[in-house]
C-alpha positions in Angstrom: 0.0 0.0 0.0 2.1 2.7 -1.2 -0.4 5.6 -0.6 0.8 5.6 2.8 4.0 6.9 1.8 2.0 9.7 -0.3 0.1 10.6 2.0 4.0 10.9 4.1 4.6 12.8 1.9 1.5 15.2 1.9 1.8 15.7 5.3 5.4 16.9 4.9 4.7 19.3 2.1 1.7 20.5 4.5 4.3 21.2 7.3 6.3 23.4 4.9 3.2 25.6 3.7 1.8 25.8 7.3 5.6 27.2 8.1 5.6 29.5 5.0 2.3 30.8 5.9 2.5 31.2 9.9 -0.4 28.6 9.9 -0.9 26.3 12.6 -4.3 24.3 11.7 -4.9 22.6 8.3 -8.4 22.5 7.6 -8.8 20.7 4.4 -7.0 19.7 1.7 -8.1 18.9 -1.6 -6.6 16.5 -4.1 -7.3 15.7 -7.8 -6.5 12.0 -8.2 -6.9 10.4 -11.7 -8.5 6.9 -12.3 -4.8 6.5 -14.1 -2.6 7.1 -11.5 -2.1 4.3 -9.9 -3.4 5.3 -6.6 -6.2 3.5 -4.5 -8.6 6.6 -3.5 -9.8 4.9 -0.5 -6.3 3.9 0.3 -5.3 7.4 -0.1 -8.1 8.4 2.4 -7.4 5.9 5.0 -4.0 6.7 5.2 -5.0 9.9 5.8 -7.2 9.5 8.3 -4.7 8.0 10.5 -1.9 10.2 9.9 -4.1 13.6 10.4 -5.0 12.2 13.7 -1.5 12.0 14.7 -0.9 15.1 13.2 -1.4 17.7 15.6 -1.4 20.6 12.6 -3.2 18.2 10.3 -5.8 16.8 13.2 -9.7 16.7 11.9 -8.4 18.0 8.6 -10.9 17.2 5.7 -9.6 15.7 2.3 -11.4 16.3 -0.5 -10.7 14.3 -3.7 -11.3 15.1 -7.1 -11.4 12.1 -10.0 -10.9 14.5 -13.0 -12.1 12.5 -16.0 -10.5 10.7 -18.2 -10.7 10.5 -22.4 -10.5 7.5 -24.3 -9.9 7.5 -28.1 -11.2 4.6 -29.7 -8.3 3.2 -32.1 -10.8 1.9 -34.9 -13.5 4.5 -35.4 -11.7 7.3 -33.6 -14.8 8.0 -31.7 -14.0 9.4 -28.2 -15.2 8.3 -24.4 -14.8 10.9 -22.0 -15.1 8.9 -18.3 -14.1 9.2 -14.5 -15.4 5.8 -14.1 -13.7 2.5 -15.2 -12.2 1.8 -18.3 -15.0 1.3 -21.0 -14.6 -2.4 -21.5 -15.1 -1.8 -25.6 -16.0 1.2 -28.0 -19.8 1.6 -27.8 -20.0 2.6 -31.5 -17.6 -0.1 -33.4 -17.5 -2.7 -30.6 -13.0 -1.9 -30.8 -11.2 -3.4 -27.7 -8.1 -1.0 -28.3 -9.0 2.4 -26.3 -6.2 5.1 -25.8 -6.1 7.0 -23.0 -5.5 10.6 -22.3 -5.2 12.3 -19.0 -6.3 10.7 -15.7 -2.9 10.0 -14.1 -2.2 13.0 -12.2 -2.1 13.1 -8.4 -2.0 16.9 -7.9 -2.2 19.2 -4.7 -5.0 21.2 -5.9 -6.0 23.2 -2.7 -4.9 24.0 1.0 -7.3 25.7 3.5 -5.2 27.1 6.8 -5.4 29.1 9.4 
């Protein structure tokens, strides 16, 4: 589970903006996290649930994600899929199994709200 370690690392990039800022309460923190990215949203949230509460600048701190969308091109028809759900299993107009996506696997820091 190596959202765990991002969410580490969250939390220490947190420290650093809190410092910046003179801030010594995060209150939430909102995330875009693509369906491409390799990250486990649920992971992502458990882990930080458990290290905001040890956390006394991040303690009852809310994350908010974001799943932007993601667009698929279909390879036969050309026909495109835009989707922050699963992967279309085929293209609904020529039936192609051979979908290329675009987008979807960024983890970004979108937001910060301090005081």
């Amino acid at each position: 589970m190596h959202e765990i370690s991002l969410v580490q690392g969250l939390v220490q990039q947190l420290k650093e903006l809190a410092a910046e800022n003179q801030a010594t309460k995060v209150i939430s923190v909102t995330m875009d996290i693509g369906p491409l990215c390799g990250v486990v949203v649920d992971s992502f949230q458990f882990g930080f649930d458990i290290i905001s509460a040890e956390e006394e600048l991040m303690r009852g701190a809310q994350l908010i994600v974001n799943v932007p969308p993601v667009r698929y091109t279909c390879t036969g028809c050309g026909d495109v899929l835009i989707t922050a759900g699963p992967r279309p299993d085929c293209c609904p107009k020529c039936q192609e199994l051979a979908l290329f996506p675009e987008g979807g696997d960024d983890l970004i820091l979108r937001q910060v709200e301090m005081e």
